[in-house]
C-alpha positions in Angstrom: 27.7 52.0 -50.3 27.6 52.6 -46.4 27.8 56.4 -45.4 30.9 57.2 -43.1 30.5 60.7 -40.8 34.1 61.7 -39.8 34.1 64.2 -37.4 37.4 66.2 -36.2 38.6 65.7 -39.7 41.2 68.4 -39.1 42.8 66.9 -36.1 45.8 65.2 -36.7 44.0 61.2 -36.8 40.9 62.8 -38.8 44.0 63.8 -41.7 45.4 60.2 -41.6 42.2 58.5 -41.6 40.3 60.8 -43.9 43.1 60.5 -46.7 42.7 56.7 -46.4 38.9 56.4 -46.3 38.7 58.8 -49.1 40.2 56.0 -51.5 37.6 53.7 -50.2 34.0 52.3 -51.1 32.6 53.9 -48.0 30.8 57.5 -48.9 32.8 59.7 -46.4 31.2 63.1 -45.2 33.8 65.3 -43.4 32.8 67.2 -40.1 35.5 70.0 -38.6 34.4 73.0 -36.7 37.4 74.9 -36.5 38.3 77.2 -39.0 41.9 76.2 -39.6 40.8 72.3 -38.8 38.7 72.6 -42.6 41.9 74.5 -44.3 44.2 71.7 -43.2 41.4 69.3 -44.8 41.4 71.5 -47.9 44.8 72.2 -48.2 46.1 68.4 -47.3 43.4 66.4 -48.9 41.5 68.4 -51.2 38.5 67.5 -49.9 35.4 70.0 -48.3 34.1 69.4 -45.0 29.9 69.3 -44.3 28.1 70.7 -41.6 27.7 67.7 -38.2 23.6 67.6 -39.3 24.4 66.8 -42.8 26.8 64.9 -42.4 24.8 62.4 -39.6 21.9 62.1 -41.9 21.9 58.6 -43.2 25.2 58.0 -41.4 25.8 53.6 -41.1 29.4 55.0 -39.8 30.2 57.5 -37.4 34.1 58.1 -36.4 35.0 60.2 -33.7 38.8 60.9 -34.3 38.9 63.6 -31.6 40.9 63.7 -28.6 39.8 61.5 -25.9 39.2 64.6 -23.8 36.8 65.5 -26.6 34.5 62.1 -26.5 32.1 62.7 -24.0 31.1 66.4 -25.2 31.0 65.5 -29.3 29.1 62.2 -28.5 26.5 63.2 -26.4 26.3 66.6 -28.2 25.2 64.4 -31.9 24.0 61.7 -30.7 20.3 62.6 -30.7 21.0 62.9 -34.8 22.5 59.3 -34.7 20.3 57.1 -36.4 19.3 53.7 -34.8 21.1 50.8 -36.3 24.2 53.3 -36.9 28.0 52.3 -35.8 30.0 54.7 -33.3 33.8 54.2 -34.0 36.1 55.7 -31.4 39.6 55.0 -32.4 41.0 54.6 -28.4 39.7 52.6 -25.9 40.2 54.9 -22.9 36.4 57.0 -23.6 34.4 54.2 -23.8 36.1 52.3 -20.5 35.7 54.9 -18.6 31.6 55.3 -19.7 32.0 58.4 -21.9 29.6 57.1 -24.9 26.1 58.0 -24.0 23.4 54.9 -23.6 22.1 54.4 -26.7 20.9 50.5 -26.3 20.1 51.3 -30.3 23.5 52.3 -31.4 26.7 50.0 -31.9 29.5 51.4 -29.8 33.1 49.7 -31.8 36.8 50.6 -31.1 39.8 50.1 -33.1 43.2 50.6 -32.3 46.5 50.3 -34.4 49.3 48.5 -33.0 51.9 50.3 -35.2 54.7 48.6 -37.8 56.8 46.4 -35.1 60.6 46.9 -34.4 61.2 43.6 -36.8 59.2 43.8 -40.1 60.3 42.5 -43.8 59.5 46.3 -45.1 61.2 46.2 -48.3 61.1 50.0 -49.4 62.7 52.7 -47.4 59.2 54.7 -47.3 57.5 51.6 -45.2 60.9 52.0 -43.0 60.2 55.5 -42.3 56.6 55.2 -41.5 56.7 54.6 -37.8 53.2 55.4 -37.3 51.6 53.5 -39.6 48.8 54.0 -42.2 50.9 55.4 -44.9 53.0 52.3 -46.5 54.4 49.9 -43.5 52.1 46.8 -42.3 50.8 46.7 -38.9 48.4 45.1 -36.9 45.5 46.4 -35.2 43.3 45.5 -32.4 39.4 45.8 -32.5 36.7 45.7 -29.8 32.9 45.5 -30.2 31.4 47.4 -27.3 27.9 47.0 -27.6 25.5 45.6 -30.9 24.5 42.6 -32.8 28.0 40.6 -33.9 27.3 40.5 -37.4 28.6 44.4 -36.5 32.0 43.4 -36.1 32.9 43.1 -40.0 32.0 46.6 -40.5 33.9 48.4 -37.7 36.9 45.8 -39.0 36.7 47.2 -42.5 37.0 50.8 -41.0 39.9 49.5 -38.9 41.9 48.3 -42.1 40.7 51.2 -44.2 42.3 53.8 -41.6 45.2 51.7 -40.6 46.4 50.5 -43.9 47.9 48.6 -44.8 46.9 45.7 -41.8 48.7 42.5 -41.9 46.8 41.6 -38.8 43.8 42.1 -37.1 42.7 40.7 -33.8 39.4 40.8 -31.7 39.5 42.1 -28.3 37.3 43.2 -25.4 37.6 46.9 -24.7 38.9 46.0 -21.0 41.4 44.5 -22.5 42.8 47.1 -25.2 42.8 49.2 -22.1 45.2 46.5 -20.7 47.0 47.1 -24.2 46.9 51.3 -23.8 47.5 52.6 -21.4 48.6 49.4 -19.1 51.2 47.6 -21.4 52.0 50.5 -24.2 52.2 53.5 -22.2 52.3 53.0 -18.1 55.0 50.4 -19.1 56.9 50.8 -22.5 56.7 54.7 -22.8 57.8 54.6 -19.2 60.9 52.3 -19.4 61.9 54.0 -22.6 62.1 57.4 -20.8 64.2 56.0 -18.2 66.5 54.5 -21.1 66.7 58.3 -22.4 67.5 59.5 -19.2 70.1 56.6 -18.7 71.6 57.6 -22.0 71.9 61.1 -20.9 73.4 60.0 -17.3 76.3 58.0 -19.5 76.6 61.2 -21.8 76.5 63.7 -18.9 79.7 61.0 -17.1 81.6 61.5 -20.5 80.3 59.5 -23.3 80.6 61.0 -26.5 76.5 60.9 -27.5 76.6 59.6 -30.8 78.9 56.6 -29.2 76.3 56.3 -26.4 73.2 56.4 -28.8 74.5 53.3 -31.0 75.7 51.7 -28.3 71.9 51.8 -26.9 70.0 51.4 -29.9 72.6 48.7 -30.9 71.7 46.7 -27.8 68.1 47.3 -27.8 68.0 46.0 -31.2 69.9 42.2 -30.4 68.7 42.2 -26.6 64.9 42.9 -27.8 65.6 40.2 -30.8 66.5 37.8 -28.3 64.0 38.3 -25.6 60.9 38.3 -27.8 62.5 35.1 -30.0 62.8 37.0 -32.8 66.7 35.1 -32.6 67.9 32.4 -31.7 69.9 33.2 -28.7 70.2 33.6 -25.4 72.0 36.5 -22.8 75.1 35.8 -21.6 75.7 34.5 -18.1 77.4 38.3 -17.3 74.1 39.4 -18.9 71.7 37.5 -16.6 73.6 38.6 -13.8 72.9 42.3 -14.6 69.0 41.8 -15.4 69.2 39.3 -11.7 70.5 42.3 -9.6 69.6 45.8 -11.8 65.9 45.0 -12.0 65.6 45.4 -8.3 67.0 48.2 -8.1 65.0 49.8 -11.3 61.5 48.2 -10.3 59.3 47.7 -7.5 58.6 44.3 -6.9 54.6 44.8 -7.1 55.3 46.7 -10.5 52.8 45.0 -12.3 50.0 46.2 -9.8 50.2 48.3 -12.7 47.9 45.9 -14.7 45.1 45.6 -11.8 41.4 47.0 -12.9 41.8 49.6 -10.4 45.0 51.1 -11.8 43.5 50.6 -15.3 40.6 52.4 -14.7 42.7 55.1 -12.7 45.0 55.9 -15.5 42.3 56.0 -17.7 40.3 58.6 -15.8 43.8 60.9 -15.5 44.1 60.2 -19.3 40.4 61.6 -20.3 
């Protein structure tokens, strides 16, 4: 049985990945420093959290679900009690791109990522429907990147990947420089940025006399066919009024060197605001 060291096991990830790994195989030792971070572990999982040297001691696993703000100070502050051979997991990319992790040549450095339950799913049950996130009851993918370490690695960090994301319907192997094309480049800099302008759009109608409720279907209702048909999730195409629109509004809503965006610099830019 491998021995799993979770530390910020209070924070809002080390809840969710704490009460999955706890129905595990993996011997999970629970590390919060913050006095209300281990009644939120007591109170929300039942379980007791160990002191950072107990916990590391005999550690194959050790999962820093902390902020990425946080990675640089809790890494280099334990990794001295990180025993050689042991697995680092962070669960975001953006530490490790931008050379947060200490250098331990004798320590595997592994990320995993969740992609979250998709728009279109089969979810039969209205729980799985709810569960936007992911890791309570709707099937998601996730992404996974070994840093650094031997390869034969890999099938460990993917366990904990499925164990904390569950339950996975897909996993996929990526390099870490590109999950950080995945977050922040095409998830954040670009999705979270066009959906803000779609909530300020839908204000703009509301504010010009739209009843709200009439405006937010109207969106959501659109969103749901346009998005079908765009990623071939349908079979269908726009309409020639359609095309017209997306021909002369995207000029007006986007640069036309938007996906500079995507360019290593920008990446590692955005990263470095980020952390």
């Amino acid at each position: 049985m491998a021995k799993l060291a979770l530390f910020g096991a209070g924070g809002k990830m080390g809840i969710r990945s704490a009460r999955n790994l706890l129905g595990t195989d993996f011997d999970v030792a629970l590390v919060e420093i913050s006095d209300a971070g281990q009644a939120r572990v007591k109170a929300e999982i039942g379980a007791d959290c160990v002191p950072a040297e107990a916990a590391l001691k005999g550690a194959d696993v050790v999962l820093l679900a902390v902020p990425d703000t946080a990675i640089k100070a809790v890494s280099h502050a334990i990794i001295d009690q990180i025993e050689t051979g042991a697995m680092v997991i962070c669960l975001d990319a953006a530490g490790p791109f931008a050379g947060h992790l200490p250098d331990r040549s004798d320590v595997t450095y592994f990320v995993t990522h969740p992609c979250h339950p998709p728009i279109f799913n089969d979810e039969e049950t209205q729980e799985a429907r709810n569960d936007h996130f992911g890791g309570i009851a709707a099937k998601q993918g996730i992404v996974n990147a070994l840093m650094q370490g031997p390869d034969e690695h890999y099938a460990l960090g993917e366990k904990v990947g499925k164990a904390i994301y569950a339950p996975v319907a897909r996993s996929y192997r990526v390099t870490v420089e590109q999950m950080a094309l995945l977050e922040p480049g095409l998830s954040e800099t670009v999705c979270a940025t066009l959906l803000a302008v779609m909530k300020e759009a839908l204000d703009e109608v509301v504010a010009r006399g739209v009843p709200e409720d009439a405006a937010k279907d109207f969106l959501l209702g659109h969103m749901n066919i346009l998005a079908a048909v765009t990623f071939g999730h349908v079979d269908g195409v726009f309409s020639d009024a359609c095309n017209l629109a997306i021909k002369f509004g995207k000029p007006v809503l986007m640069k036309d060197d938007w996906k500079r965006v995507f360019e290593p610099d920008e990446i590692a830019d955005s990263i470095q605001r980020i952390t």
